[in-house]
Each structure stands twice: as C-alpha cells, then as structure tokens.
C-alpha positions as CSV (number, residue, x, y, z in Angstrom):
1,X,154.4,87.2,55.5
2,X,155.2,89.2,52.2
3,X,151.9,91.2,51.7
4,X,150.5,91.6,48.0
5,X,150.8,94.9,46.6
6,X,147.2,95.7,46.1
7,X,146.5,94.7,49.1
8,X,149.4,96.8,50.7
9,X,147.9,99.6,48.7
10,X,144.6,99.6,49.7
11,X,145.1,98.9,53.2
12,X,147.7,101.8,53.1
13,X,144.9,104.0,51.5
14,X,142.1,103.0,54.0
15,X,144.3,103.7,56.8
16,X,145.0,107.2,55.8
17,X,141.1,107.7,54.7
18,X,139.2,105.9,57.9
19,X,138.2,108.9,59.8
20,X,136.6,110.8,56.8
21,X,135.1,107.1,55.6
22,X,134.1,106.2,58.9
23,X,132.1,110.2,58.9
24,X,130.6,109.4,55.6
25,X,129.4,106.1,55.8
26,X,128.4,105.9,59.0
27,X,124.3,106.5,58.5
28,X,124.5,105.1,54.9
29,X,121.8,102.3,55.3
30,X,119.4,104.7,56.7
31,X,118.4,105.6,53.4
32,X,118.9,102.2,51.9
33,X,115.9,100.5,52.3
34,X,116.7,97.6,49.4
35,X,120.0,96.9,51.2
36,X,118.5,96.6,54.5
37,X,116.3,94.0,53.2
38,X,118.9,91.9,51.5
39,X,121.2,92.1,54.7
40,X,117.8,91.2,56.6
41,X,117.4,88.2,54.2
42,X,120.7,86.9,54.8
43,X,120.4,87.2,58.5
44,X,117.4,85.0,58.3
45,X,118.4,82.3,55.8
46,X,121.9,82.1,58.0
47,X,120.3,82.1,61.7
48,X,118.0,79.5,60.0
49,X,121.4,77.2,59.2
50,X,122.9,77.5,62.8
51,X,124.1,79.7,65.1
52,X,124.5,82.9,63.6
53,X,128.1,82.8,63.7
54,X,129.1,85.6,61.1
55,X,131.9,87.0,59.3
56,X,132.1,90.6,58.4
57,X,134.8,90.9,55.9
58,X,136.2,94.5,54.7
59,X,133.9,95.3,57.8
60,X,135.5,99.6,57.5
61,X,134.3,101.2,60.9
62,X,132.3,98.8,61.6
63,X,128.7,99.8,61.4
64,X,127.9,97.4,59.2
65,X,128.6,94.8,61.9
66,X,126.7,96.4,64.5
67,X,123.3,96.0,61.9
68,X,124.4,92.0,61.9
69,X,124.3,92.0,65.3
70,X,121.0,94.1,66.0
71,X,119.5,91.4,63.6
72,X,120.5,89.0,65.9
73,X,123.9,87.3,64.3
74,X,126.7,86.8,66.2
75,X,128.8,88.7,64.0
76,X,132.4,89.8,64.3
77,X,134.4,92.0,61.6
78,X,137.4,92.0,60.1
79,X,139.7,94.4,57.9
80,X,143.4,94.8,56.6
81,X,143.0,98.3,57.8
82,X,144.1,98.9,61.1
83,X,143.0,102.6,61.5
84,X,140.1,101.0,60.6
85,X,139.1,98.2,63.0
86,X,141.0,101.0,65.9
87,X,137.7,102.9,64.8
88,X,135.4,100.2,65.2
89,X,136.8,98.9,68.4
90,X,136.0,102.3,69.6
91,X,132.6,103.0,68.4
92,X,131.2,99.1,69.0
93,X,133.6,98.0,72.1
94,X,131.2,94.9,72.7
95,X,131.9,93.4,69.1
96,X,134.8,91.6,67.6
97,X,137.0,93.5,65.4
98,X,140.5,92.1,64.1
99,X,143.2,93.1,61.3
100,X,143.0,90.2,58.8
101,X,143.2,89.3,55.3
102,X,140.0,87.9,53.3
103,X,142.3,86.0,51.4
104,X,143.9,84.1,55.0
105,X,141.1,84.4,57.1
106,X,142.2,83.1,60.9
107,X,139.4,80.7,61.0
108,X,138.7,77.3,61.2
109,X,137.4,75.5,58.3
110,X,133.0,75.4,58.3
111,X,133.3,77.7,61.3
112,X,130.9,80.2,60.2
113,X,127.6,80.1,59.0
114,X,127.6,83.3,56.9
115,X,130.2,85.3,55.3
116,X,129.7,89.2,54.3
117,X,131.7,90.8,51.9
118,X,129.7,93.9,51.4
119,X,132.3,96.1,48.6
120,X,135.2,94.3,50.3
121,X,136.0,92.6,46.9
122,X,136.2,95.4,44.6
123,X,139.4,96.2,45.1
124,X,140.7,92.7,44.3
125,X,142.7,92.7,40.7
126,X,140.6,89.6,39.2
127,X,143.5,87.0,39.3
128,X,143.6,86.9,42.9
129,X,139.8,86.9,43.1
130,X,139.4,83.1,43.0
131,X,141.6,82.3,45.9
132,X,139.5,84.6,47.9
133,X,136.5,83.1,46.8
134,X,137.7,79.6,47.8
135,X,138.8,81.3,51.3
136,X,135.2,81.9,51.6
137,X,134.0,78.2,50.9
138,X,136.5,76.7,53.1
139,X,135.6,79.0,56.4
140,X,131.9,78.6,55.6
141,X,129.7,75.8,57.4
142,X,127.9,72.7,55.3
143,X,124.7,75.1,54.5
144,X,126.0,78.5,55.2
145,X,125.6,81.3,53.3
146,X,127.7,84.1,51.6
147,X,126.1,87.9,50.6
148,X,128.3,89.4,48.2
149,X,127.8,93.1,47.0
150,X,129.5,95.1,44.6
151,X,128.7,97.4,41.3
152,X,128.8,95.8,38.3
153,X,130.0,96.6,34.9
154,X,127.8,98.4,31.8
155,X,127.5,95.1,30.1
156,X,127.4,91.8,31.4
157,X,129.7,90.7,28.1
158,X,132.5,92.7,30.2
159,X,134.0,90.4,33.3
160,X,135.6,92.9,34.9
161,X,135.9,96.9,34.6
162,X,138.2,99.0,36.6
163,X,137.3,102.3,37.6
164,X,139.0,105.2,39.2
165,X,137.7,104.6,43.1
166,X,138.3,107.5,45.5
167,X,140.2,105.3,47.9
168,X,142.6,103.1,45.9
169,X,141.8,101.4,42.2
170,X,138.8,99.3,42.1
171,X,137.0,96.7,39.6
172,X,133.6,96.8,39.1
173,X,132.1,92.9,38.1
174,X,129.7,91.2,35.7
175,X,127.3,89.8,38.5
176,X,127.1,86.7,36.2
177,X,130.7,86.3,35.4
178,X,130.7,86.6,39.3
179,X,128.5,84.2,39.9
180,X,129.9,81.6,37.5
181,X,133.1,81.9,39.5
182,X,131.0,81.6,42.5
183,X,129.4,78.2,40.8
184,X,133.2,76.6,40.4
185,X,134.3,77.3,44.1
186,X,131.3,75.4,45.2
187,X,129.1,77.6,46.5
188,X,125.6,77.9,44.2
189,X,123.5,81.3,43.9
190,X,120.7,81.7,45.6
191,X,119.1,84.9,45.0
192,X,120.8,88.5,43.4
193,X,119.2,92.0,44.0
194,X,120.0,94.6,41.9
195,X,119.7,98.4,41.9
196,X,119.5,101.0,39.7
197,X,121.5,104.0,40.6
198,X,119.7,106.9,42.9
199,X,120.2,110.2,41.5
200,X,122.2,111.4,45.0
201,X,124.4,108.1,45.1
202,X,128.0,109.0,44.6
203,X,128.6,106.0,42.0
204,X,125.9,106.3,39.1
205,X,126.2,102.1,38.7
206,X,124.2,99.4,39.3
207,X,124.6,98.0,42.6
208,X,124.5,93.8,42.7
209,X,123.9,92.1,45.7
210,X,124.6,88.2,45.4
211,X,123.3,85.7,47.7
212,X,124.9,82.2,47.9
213,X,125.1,78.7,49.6
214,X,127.7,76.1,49.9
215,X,126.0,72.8,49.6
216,X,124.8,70.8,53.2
217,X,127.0,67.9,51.6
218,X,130.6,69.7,51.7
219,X,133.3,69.6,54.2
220,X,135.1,73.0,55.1
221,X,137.8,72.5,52.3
C-alpha cells in the first residue's frame, strides 16, 4: 500500500524523535490531574459498555496505554511509528503494541468498546480527517465510546489552524467544528473538558478533550 505523504512524514519524524519523546513524555500525567480524570471517566463509562476492550491510537511509547490498563481496560496501542511501538514493546512487554494506521485500523467492525486518540489527530491535514473519524465509528461497538484530545484554535470561528509542531506540521481544531464532524460520522458528544494553558506547559493553548458515543442502535459500519 502507497502510504500518504503526511503520514509518511510524520511517521518518518516520530521514528527519528521516539527516544527523546519517549524521555519527555514519559511522567507527563503525573502532573495532569484534569487529564487523569477525563481518561478515568472514559475508562468508566467504556468498562460500563462491555469489556473493556480498548484502542490506543497514536499510542507514542506507550505509557499512555499502561494508565488504560492500570484502570482496568484491556487496552492495546497502536502507531505508524515503528521506533515507537519497538519502545513500548520494551518498556510494557505484557501489552499489545502494533504498527498501524488510524485511518486502516486491523480490526473488526464494533470490536472495541473505546477508542483513544489522545493528540494522535493533530497531525491529520483536515481533508483526510473525516475518513479517520469514520474509521473510528466503524471499529467502535453499539455503545462504545471515543476520547478525543487535541488543542484547539484561538477562535472557535477558525476550523482548523496549523501551527509549527516540533515533530512534523500539526493543526490545531475548533472543538465544535470538531464535534460537528463528530455529529455526521455518527458518533454524538457526550461531554468536553477544556483547559486553560499552565504557565510551564510547552504549548500556551487550550487543551480540548472530547468525549463521545456511537449510538446502542448502530452496526459496526
């Protein structure tokens, strides 16, 4: 398969980054008390739904993982970055880690009761962001749950706002711009935490984080 560029960029620029992301990020909800709690809400409302089964998409290193599965999710991670899931195959040997594409996920359709695409999206040029979004919806059970986060733009009236990311170019989104997309692919919002920028964060923007649930009435596709 022909791989998009921005994909082959960004997995390109991960792979040659992991060790020093993997260094940096490693400890980085131990100060995050608001994300803890919305990655604790999700793991309730998607162990309440069935059982547990949960995808970690643009999963990094995999730390992020591990939290899923110390809150008792059977969680398993996935990345186009190789270096990347090498790292968290090494630091979490009793988890799941595989190379993959969010927008081809190797998964069966309503095979998972919640999908996690914590900043996996934000380097995604917006055209291609609806496909991914319906890749989502089709992997995700009758019920199931998705947690989106990202940073979002100065002004909601803005869709989309690129910015120049460390890593590899990166959009930042209007979370309800973002959620209206989220509306047409079938999957409805739930809840949506946002927060304000802490003077020692290395992005000064607000952080969204954007709960939602495909209805119990829908098949896999």
């Amino acid at each position: 398969m022909v791989e998009h560029d921005a994909l082959s960029t960004t997995r390109r620029a991960y792979d040659a980054a992991a060790l020093q992301y993997a260094q940096l990020f490693r400890d980085e909800l131990r100060g995050a008390p608001l994300d803890r709690a919305m990655l604790g809400a999700f793991a309730e409302v998607v162990r309440a739904s069935g059982d547990g089964r949960v995808a970690d998409l643009g999963c990094g290193p995999g730390h992020i993982t591990a939290h899923l599965d110390e809150l008792g999710l059977a969680a398993f991670g996935v990345d186009a970055s190789a270096t990347m899931i090498e790292l968290a195959r090494q630091a979490y040997p009793a988890l799941k880690f595989e190379v993959g594409s969010m927008a081809a996920l190797n998964t069966a359709d309503g095979a998972l009761n919640g999908v996690l695409s914590r900043w996996s999206i934000i380097h995604t040029p917006p055209q291609d962001l609806p496909a991914i979004l319906t890749e989502f919806h089709r992997v995700l059970a009758p019920g199931g749950h998705l947690l989106v986060g990202l940073w979002a733009t100065d002004s909601p009236s803005h869709a989309t706002q690129i910015f120049d990311h460390a890593v590899a170019p990166a959009y930042r989104w209007s979370p309800d711009h973002l959620a209206a997309m989220l509306r047409e692919t079938g999957l409805a919002e739930v809840a949506r935490m946002v927060r304000e920028p802490e003077p020692t964060d290395r992005r000064q923007f607000q952080a969204i984080h954007l709960l939602a649930r495909k209805a119990s009435g829908q098949s896999g596709k």
